[in-house]
C-alpha positions in Angstrom: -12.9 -287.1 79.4 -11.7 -285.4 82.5 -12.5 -286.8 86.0 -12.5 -284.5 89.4 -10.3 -286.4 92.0 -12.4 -287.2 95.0 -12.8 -284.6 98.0 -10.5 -285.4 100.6 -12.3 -287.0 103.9 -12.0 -286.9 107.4 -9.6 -289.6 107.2 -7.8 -289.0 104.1 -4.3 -289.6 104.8 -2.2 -286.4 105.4 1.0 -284.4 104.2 3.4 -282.5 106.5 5.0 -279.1 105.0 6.8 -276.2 106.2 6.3 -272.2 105.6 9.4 -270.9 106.2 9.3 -267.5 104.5 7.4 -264.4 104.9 6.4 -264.5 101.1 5.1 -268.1 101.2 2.1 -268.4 99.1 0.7 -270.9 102.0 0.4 -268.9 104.7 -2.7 -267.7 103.8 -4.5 -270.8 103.5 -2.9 -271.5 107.0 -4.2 -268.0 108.4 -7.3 -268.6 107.2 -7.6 -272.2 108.8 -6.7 -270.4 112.1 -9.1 -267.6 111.8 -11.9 -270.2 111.1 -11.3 -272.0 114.4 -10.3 -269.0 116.5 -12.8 -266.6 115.3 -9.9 -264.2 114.6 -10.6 -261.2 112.5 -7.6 -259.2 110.6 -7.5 -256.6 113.9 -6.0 -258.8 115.8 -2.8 -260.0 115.7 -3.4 -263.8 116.0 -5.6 -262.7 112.2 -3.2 -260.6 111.2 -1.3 -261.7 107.7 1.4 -258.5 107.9 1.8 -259.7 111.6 2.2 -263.7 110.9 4.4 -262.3 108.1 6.8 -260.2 110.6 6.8 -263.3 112.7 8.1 -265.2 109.9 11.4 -262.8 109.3 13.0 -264.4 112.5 14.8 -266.8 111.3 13.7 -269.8 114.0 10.5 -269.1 112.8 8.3 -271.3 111.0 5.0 -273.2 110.6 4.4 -276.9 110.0 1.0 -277.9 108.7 -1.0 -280.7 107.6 -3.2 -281.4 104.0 -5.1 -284.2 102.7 -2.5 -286.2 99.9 -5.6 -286.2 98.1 -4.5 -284.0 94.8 -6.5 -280.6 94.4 -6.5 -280.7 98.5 -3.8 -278.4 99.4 -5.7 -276.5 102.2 -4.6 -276.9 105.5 -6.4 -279.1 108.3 -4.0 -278.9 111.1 -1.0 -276.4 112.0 1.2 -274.9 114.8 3.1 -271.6 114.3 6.5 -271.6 115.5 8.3 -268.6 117.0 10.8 -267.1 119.0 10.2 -265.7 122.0 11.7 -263.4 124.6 10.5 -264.0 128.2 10.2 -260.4 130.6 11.1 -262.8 133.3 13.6 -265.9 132.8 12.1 -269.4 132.8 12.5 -271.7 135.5 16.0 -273.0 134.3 17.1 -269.4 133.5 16.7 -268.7 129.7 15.7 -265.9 128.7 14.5 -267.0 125.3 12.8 -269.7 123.7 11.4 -271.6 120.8 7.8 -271.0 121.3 4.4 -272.5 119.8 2.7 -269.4 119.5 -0.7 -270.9 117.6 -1.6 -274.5 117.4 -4.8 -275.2 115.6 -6.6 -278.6 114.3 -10.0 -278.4 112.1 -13.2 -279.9 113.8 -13.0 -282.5 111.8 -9.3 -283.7 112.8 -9.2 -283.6 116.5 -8.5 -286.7 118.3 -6.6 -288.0 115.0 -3.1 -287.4 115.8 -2.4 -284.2 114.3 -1.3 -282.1 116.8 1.0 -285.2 118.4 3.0 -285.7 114.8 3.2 -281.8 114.3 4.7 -281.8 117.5 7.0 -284.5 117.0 9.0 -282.3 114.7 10.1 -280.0 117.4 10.5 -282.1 120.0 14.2 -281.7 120.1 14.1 -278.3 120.6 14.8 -276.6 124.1 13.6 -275.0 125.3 10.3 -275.3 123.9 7.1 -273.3 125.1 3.5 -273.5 124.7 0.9 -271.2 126.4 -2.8 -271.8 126.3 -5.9 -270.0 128.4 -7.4 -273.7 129.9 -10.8 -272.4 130.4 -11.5 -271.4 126.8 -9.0 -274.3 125.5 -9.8 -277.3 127.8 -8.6 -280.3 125.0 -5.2 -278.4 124.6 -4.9 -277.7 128.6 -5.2 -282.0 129.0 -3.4 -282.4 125.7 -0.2 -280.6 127.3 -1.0 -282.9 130.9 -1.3 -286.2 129.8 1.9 -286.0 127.9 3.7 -284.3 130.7 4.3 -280.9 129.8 5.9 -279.0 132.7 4.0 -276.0 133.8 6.2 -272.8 134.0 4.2 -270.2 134.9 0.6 -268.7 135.2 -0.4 -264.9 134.1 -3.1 -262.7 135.4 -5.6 -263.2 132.6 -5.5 -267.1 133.1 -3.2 -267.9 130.4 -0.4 -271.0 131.8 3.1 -271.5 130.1 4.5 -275.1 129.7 8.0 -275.5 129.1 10.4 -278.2 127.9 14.0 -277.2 128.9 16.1 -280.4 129.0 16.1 -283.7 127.1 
């Protein structure tokens, strides 16, 4: 007799992996997480698999996720996309590029659990790091980013502020 493992819960415990590759089977189920908490549709670029898949040719560029252990539970809950990034104008301590956290994304169900901090943990070494998010439509990331001290680099016309990270 065959038993069905149990659905994973909101506090299953959770497994950190890596896409690394543009021809990762994964980043679809990751894509698809994003586009379900972003609204994003295929015309944009943020829905985009081609696009996320032309990201994923630089080599710094990567995306660490989060799935329930449970097995049969390999879709994503939480992830943050990983690029690099070159800036029209240099950053405060004069680089030009960066590492940046283009999309950070955590299911409904997840917030508040420490998703976002562990995922974050692994590139915390990095420098610099950025992170841009629009705090009007993204209030939890905007106080996220505060409360753990992320530096503010810059602001843009359409609302959008930079954080940066540039020394240890």
């Amino acid at each position: 007799m065959t038993t069905t493992p149990p659905a994973p819960t909101a506090d299953s415990p959770l497994v950190m992996r890596r896409v690394t590759t543009p021809d990762d089977e994964n980043i679809e189920r990751v894509l698809h997480l994003s586009n379900v908490i972003f609204s994003a549709d295929e015309s944009t670029k943020h829905g985009s698999l081609p696009y996320w898949r032309n990201c994923l040719l630089h080599p710094a560029s990567f995306i660490i996720y989060l799935t329930p252990i449970s097995p049969g539970s390999d879709n994503p809950v939480a992830f943050i996309f990983v690029i690099h990034r070159k800036h029209d104008r240099p950053l405060k301590n004069g680089a030009t590029h960066s590492t940046h956290v283009w999309l950070a994304g955590v299911s409904p169900e997840r917030r508040r659990a420490g998703c976002l901090a562990r995922m974050m943990h692994e590139v915390d070494n990095i420098r610099p790091l950025t992170i841009c998010t629009h705090p009007s439509r993204y209030p939890m990331m905007w106080s996220w980013l505060n409360r753990r001290g992320w530096p503010q680099e810059r602001e843009f016309a359409d609302g959008k502020v930079m954080f940066s990270k540039t020394e240890h």
